[in-house]
C-alpha positions as CSV (number, residue, x, y, z in Angstrom):
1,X,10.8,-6.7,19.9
2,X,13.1,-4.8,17.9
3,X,11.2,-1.7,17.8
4,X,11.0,-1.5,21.5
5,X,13.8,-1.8,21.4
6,X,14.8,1.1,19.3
7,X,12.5,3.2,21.7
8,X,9.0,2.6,19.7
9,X,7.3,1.8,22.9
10,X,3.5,3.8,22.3
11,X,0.9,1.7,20.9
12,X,-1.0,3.3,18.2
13,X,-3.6,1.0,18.6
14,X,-4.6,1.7,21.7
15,X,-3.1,6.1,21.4
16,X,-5.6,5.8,18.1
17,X,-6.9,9.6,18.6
18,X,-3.4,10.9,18.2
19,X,-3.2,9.6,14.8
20,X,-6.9,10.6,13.7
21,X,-6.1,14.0,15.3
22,X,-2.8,15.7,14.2
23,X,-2.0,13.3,11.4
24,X,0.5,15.9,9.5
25,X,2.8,15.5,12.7
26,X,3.2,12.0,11.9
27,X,5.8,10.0,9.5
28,X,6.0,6.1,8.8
29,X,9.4,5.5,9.4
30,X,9.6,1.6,9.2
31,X,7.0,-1.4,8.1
32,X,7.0,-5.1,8.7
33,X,4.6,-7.4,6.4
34,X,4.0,-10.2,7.3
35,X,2.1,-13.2,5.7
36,X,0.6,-16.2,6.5
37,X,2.2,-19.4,4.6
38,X,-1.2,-21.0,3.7
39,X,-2.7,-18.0,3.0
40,X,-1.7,-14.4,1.1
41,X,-5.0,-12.7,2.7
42,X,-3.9,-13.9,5.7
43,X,-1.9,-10.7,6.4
44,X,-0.7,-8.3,8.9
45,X,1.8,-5.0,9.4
46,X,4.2,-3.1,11.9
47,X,4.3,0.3,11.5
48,X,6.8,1.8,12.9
49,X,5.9,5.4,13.4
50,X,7.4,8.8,14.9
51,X,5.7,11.5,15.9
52,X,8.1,15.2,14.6
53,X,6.9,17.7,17.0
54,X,8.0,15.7,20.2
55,X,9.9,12.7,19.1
56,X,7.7,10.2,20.4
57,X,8.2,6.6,19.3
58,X,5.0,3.9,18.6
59,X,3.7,1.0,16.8
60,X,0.6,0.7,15.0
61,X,-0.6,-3.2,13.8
62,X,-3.2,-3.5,10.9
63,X,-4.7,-6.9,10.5
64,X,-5.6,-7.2,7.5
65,X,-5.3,-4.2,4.8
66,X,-9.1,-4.8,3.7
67,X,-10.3,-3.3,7.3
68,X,-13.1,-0.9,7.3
69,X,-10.9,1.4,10.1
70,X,-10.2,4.9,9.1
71,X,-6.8,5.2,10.8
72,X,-5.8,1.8,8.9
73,X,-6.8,3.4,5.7
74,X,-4.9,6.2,6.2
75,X,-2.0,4.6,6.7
76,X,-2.0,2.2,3.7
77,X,-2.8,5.9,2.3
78,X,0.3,7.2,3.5
C-alpha cells in the first residue's frame, strides 16, 4: 500500500518483458523482505522499482529467492 501510494503503481510481474528487455534502464530503489514466523524459507520481497528514461513507477514480488525465473534472478543479482 505504501508504494502505490508513492506512485509505484506498474506491476512488474505481470510488465515482466520490460524488465527482461531494457534492464540497464532500470534501478531498485526500495525492498521489503518479508518472512514467515514458522518458517525462514518461507519468504517473499517488494521491489520497489523505477524505470530512468521515463519515470515510471512499479512493483515486482519474488516468492521465494530459490525460483528458477530469470527476471527473479536478476534481481537478487542486482
Amino acid at each position: 500500500d505504501e508504494l502505490n501510494e508513492n506512485g509505484f503503481t506498474i506491476d512488474y510481474n505481470i510488465e515482466k518483458n520490460q524488465l527482461k528487455q531494457a534492464p540497464e534502464i532500470f534501478d531498485i530503489v526500495c525492498i521489503y523482505r518479508y518472512e514467515g514466523m514458522s518458517d525462514p524459507d518461507d519468504e517473499s520481497s517488494v521491489y520497489g522499482i523505477i524505470n530512468n528514461q521515463n519515470g515510471d513507477k512499479g512493483v515486482y514480488v519474488v516468492g521465494n529467492l530459490s525460483t528458477d525465473d530469470d527476471v527473479d534472478h536478476f534481481l537478487v543479482d542486482l
